[in-house]
C-alpha positions as a Markdown table, in Angstrom:
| # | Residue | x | y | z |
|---|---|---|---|---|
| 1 | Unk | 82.7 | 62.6 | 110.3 |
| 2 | Unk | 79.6 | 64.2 | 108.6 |
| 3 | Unk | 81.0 | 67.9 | 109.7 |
| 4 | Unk | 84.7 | 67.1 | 108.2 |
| 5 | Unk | 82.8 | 66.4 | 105.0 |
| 6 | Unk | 80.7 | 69.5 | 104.9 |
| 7 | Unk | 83.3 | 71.2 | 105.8 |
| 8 | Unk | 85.5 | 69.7 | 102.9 |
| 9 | Unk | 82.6 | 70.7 | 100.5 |
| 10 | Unk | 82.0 | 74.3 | 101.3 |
| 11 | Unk | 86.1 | 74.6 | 101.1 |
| 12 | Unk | 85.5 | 72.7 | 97.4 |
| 13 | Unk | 82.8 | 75.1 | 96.8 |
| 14 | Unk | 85.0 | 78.2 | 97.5 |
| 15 | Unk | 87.9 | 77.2 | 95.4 |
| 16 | Unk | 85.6 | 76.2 | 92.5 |
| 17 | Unk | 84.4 | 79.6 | 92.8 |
| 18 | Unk | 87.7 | 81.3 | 92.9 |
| 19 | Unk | 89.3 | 78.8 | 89.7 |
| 20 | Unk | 85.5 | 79.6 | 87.9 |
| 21 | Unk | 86.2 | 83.6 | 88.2 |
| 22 | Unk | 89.8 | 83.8 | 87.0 |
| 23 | Unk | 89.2 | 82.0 | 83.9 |
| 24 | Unk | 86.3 | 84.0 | 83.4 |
| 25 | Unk | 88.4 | 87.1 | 83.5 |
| 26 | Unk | 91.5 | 85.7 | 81.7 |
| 27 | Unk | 89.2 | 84.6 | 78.3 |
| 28 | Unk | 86.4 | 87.5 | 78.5 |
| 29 | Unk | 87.1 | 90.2 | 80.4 |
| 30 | Unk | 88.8 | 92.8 | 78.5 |
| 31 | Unk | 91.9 | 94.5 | 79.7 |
| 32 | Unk | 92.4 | 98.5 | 79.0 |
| 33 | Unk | 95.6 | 98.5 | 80.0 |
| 34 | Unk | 98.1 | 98.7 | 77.0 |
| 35 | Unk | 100.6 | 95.7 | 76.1 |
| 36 | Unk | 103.6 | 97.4 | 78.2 |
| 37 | Unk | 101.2 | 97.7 | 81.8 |
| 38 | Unk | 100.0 | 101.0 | 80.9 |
| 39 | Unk | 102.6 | 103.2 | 82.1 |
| 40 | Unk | 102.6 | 107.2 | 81.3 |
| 41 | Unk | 106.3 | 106.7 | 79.2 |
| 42 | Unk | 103.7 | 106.0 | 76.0 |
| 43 | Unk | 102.7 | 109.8 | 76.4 |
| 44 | Unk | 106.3 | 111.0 | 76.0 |
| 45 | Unk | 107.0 | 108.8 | 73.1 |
| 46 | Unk | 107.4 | 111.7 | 70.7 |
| 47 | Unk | 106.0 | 109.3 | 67.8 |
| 48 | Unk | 103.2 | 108.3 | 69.9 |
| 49 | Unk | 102.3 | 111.9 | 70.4 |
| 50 | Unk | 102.5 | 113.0 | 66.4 |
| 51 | Unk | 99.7 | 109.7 | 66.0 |
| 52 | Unk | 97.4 | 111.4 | 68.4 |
| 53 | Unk | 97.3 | 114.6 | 67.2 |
């Protein structure tokens, strides 16, 4: 019985940790990808490239 339960309180332990990370990253971790997945089509974008010259 008492190994079931400490086995049911490391596994408890590990998801807590997982859940605690990912909404961690989803409210504070900043993304530098661009809105569209930061694909190479925005460098083509004729009107994208006129802005960054």
């Amino acid at each position: 019985m008492s190994l079931q339960l400490f086995i049911v309180i490391i596994i408890g332990i590990i998801v807590s940790i997982i859940v605690i990370r990912g909404i961690y990253r989803f409210f504070f971790v900043k993304k530098e990808s661009g809105f569209c997945g930061s694909c190479n089509a925005c460098e083509f974008n004729p009107l994208n490239m006129q802005k960054t010259k």
